[in-house]
C-alpha positions as CSV (number, residue, x, y, z in Angstrom):
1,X,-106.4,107.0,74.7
2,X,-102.7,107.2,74.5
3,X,-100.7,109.4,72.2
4,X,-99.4,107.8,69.4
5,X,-95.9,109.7,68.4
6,X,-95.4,111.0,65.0
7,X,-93.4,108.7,63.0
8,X,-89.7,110.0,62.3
9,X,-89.5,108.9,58.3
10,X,-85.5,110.0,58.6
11,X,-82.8,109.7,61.4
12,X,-79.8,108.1,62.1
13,X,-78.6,105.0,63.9
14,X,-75.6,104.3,66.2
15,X,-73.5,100.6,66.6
16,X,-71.9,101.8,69.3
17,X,-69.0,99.0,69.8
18,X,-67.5,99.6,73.2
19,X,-65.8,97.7,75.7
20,X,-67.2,94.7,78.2
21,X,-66.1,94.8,81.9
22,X,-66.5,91.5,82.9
23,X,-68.2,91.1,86.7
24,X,-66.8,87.2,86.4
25,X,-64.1,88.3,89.1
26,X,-66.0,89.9,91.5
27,X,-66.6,88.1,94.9
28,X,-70.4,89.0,95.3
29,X,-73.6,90.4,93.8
30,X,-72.9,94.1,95.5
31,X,-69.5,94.0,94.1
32,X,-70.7,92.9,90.7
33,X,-73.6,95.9,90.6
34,X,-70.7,98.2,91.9
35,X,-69.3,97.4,88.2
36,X,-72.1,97.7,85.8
37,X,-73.1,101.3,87.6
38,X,-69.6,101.9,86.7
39,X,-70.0,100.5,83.1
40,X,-73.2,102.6,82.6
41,X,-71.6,105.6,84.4
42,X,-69.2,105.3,81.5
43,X,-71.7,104.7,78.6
44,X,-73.7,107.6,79.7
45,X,-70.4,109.7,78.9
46,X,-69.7,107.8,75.4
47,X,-73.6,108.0,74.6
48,X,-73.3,111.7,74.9
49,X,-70.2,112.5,73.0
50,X,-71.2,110.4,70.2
51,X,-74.4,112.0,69.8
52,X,-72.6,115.2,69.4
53,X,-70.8,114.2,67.0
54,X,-73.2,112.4,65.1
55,X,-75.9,114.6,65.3
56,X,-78.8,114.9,67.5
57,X,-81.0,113.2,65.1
58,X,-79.2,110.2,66.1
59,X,-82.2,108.4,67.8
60,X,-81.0,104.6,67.8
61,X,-78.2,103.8,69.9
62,X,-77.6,99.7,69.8
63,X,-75.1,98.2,72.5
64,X,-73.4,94.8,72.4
65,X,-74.2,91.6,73.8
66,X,-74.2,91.2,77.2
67,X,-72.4,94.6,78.0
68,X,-72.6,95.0,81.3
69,X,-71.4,91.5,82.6
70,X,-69.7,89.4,80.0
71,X,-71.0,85.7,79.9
72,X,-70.9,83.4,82.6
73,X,-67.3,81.1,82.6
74,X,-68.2,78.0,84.7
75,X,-70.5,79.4,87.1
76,X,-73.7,77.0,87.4
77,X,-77.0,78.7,86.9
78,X,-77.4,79.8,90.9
79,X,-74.4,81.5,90.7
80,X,-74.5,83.8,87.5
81,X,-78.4,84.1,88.1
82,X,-77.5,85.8,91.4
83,X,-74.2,87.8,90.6
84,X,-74.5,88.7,87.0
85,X,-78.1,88.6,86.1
86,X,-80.4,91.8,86.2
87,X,-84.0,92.0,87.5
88,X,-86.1,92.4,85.3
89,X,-87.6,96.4,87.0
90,X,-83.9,96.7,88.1
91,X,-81.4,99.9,89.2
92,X,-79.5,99.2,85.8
93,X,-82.5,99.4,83.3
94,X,-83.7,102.3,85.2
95,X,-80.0,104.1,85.1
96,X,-80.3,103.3,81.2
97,X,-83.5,104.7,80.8
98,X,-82.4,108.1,82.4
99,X,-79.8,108.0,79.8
100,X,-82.6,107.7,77.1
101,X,-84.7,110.2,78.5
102,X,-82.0,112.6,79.1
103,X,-80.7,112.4,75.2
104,X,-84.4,111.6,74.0
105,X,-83.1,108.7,72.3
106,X,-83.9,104.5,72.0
107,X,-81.3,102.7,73.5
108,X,-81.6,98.7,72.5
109,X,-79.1,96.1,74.5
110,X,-78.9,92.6,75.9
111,X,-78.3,91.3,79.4
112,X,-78.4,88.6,81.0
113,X,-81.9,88.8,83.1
114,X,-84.2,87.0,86.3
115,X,-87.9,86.2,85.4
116,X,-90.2,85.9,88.5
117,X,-92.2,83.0,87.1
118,X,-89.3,80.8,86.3
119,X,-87.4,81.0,89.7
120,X,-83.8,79.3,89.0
121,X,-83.9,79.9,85.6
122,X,-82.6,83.1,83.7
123,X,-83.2,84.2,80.2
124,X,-80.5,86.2,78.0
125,X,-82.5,88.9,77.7
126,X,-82.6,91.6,74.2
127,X,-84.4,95.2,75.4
128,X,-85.3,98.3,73.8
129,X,-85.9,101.5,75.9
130,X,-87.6,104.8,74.6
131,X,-87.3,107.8,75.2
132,X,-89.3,108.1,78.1
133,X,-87.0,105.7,80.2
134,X,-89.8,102.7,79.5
135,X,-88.8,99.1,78.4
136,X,-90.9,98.6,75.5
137,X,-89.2,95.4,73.8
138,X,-88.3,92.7,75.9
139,X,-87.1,89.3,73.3
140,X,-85.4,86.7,75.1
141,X,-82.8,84.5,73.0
142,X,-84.4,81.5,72.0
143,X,-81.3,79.6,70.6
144,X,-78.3,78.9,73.1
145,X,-75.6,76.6,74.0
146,X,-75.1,77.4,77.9
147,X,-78.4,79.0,79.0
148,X,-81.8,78.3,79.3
149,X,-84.6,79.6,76.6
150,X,-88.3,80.0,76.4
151,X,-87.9,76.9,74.4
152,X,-87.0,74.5,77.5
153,X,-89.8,75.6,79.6
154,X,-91.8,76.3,76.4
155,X,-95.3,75.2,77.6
156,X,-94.9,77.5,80.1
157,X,-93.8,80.0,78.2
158,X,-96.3,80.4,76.0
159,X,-98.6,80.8,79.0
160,X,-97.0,83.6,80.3
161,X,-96.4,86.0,77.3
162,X,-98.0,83.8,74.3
163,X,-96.6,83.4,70.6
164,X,-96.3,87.6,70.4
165,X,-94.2,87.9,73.8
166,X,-91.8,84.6,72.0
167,X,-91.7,87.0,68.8
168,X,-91.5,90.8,70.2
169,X,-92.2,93.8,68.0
170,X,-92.1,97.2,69.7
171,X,-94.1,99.6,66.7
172,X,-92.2,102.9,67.7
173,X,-92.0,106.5,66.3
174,X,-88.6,105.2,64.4
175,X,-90.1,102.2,63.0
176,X,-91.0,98.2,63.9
177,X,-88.1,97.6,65.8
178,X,-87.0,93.6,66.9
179,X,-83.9,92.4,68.7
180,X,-81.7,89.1,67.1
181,X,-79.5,88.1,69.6
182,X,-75.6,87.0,69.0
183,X,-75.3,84.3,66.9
184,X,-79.0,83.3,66.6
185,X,-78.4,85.9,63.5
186,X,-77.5,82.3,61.7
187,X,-81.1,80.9,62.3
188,X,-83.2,82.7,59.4
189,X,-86.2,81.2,61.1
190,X,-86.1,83.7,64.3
191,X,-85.5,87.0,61.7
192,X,-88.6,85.5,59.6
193,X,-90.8,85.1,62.3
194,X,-90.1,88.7,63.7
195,X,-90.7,89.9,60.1
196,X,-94.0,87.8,59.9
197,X,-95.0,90.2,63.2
198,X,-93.6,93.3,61.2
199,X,-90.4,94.1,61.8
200,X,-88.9,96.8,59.9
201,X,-85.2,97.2,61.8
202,X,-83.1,94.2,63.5
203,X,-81.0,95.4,66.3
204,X,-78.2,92.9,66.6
205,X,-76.6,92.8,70.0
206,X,-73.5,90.6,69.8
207,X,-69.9,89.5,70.7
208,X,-68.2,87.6,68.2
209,X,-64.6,86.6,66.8
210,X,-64.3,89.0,63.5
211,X,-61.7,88.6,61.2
212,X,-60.6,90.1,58.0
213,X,-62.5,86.5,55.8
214,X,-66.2,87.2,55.9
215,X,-67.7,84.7,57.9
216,X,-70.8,83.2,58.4
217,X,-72.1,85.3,60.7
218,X,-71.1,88.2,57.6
219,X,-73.0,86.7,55.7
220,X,-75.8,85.9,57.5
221,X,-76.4,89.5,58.7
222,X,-76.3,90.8,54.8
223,X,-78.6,87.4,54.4
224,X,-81.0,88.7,57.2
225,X,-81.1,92.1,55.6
226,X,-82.2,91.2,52.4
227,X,-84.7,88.3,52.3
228,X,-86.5,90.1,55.5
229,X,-86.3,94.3,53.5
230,X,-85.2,95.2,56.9
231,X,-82.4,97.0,58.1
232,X,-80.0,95.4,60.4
233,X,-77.7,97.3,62.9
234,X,-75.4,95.2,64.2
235,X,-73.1,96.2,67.6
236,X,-70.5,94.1,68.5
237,X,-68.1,94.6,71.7
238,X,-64.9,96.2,71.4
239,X,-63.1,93.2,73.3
240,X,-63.8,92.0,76.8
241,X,-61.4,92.8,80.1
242,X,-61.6,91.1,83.5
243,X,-61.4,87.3,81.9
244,X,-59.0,85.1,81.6
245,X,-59.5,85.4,77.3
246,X,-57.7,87.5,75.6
247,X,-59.4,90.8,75.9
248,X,-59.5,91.3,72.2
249,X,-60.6,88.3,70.9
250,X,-64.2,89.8,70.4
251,X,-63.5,93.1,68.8
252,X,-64.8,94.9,65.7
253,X,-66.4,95.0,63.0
254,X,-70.3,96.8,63.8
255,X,-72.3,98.1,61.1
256,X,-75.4,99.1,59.5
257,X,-76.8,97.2,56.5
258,X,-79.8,98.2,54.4
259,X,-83.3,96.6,53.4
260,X,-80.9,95.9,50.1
261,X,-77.8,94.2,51.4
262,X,-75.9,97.4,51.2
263,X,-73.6,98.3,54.4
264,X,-74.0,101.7,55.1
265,X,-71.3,102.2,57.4
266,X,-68.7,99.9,59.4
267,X,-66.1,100.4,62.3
268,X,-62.9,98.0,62.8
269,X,-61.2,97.6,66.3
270,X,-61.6,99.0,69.5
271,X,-64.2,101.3,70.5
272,X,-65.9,103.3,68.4
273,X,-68.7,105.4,66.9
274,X,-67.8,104.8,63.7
275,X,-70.6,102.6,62.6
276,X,-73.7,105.1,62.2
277,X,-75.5,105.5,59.1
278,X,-79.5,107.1,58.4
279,X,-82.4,105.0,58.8
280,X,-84.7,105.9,56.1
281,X,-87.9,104.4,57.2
282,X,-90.1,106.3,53.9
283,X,-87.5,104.4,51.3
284,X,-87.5,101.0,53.4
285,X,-92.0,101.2,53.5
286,X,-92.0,102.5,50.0
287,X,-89.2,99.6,48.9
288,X,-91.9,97.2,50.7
289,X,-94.6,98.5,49.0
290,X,-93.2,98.2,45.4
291,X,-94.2,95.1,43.5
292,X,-91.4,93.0,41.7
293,X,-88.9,90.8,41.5
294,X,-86.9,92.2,44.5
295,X,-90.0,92.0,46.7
296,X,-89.1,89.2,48.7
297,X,-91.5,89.4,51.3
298,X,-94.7,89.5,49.6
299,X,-93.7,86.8,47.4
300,X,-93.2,84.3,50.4
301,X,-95.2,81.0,49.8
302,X,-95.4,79.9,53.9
303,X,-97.7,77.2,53.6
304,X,-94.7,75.2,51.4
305,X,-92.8,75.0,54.5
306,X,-95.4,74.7,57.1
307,X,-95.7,71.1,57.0
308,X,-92.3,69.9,57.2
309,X,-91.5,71.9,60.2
310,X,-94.5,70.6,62.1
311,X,-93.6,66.6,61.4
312,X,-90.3,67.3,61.7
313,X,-88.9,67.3,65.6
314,X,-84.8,68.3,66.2
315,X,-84.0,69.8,70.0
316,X,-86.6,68.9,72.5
317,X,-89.0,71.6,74.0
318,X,-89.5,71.8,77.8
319,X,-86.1,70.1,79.1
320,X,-86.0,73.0,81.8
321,X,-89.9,72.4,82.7
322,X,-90.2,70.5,86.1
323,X,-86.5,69.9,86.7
324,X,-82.9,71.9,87.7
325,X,-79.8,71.1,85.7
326,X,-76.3,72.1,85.7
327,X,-74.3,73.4,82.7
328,X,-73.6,69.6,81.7
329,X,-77.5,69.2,80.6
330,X,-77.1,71.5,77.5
331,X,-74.1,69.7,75.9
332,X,-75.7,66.1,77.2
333,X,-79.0,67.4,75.2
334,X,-77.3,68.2,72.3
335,X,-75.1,64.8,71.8
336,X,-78.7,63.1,72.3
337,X,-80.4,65.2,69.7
338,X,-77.3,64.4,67.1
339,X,-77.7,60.8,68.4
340,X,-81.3,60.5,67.0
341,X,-81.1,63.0,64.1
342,X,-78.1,60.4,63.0
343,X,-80.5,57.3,63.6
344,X,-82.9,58.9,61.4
345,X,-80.7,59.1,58.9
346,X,-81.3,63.1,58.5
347,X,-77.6,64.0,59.4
């Protein structure tokens, strides 16, 4: 039987917000590998000094959204899938997991990724490495505009890697960790669902517009913190360089935020290591364990709500099934859904 590591009640987590070199520009597939071994030759450096300045009980090290490539900017589906996106036992998760094994750390990300049982597809893909250079969290987004899900080629799906593969949660040594990815932190339903499975920390990869206002997605990652008792580190990029946007436009604002709401620490533009704060896994289990108002989770009715989401149908499953589309599909999908939510008078 395998070892099962001694839990680490106490350590600390890193947001590490650093920069996105876009591999839009570059002409082929070996040019755009060239660039991410350059971006992880360069993260490998960062990881290391940060460490030391944190502390080496930093064991959590969360990276931004899509931080190797950017997102694809009119490319169709071939394209992207065969520049940008990363197979799945790949040279770049296996340069990231030297990393983790050389600084004995987790290092949780997102990419962009190829699945051998959906050829022409690609999923945007959340990952958590250990320390041992193994992938033991693989959570593909399950709400986008431009890219396909598990959702449309759900059937399938399901068939492949069931309801537990759809809803990931790796039980490590630093806790029940689960990946939200980008904006899908403003759909409570995919944070509840992980926390139905038991997860005890979100790792947020992201790259978003952040301003000095709270926005939405503010609030919903303080919102997602406390009706879930789960921590939520949240990485964002530090801007993103080789696209035609304004390289800043993405920039700032990671952080930590507690089982209560509280934001432990927070960094502002550019990159940084700013936003690291402890993860103490014995307050968050004891927290969950103490009855009360506060305890959110235990007090969760489910069966209220059960009902109305089976009856009630809004985006169609399976679009992506038995058919190839181009990027117009996902807007075309969406004007039909609005369409008939609007004819039945629920919008």
């Amino acid at each position: 039987m395998e070892a099962i590591a001694p839990t680490i009640e106490s350590y600390r987590a890193l947001a590490l917000q650093v920069t996105c070199h876009a591999v839009n520009r570059a002409s082929n597939r070996e040019e755009a590998r060239s660039l991410m071994q350059e971006s992880i030759a360069r993260l490998e450096k960062q990881i290391a000094a940060s460490i030391a300045f944190i502390g080496f009980d930093c064991k959590l090290i969360v990276l931004p959204e899509y931080f190797l490539t950017g997102f694809p900017m009119g490319e169709s589906l071939s394209i992207w899938a065969e520049k940008a996106c990363l197979e799945m036992n790949g040279a770049e998760y296996e340069a990231l997991g030297k990393i983790a094994q050389k600084q004995s750390i987790f290092i949780a990300g997102n990419a962009y990724e190829l699945d051998p049982n959906f050829p022409g597809l690609y999923f945007q893909t959340c990952f958590v490495i250990d320390p041992s250079g193994a992938i033991v969290l693989r959570y593909r987004r399950l709400n986008s505009m431009f890219a396909p899900t598990p959702h449309d080629v759900w059937d399938k799906y399901l068939e492949c890697y069931g309801l537990a593969g759809v809803f990931p949660v790796a039980k490590t040594a630093i806790g029940n960790l689960a990946a939200i990815a980008s904006e899908e932190i403003l759909y409570p339903e995919v944070a509840r669902c992980l926390a139905m499975w038991g997860a005890e920390i979100f790792l947020h990869s992201t790259s978003e517009v952040y301003g000095n206002a709270r926005s939405p997605k503010e609030a919903a990652k303080i919102s997602r913190a406390v009706e879930n008792m789960a921590y939520v580190v949240s990485a964002n990029t530090a801007g993103i360089v080789n696209t035609a946007i304004p390289e800043s436009s993405t920039d700032g604002s990671s952080k930590i935020i507690d089982y209560r709401g509280l934001v432990l620490s927070e960094t502002g533009a550019g990159e940084s290591m700013a936003a690291f704060a402890e993860i103490d896994l014995a307050a968050l289990r004891r927290y969950r364990r103490r009855p009360g108002l506060n305890n959110l989770l235990s007090r969760q009715r489910l069966e209220l709500y059960a009902e109305s989401y089976r009856q009630s149908h809004f985006y169609p499953a399976n679009t992506m099934l038995d058919k190839e589309v181009d990027r117009k599909h996902f807007i075309q999908t969406q004007m039909q859904t609005i369409e008939r939510l609007a004819k039945l008078g629920i919008i």
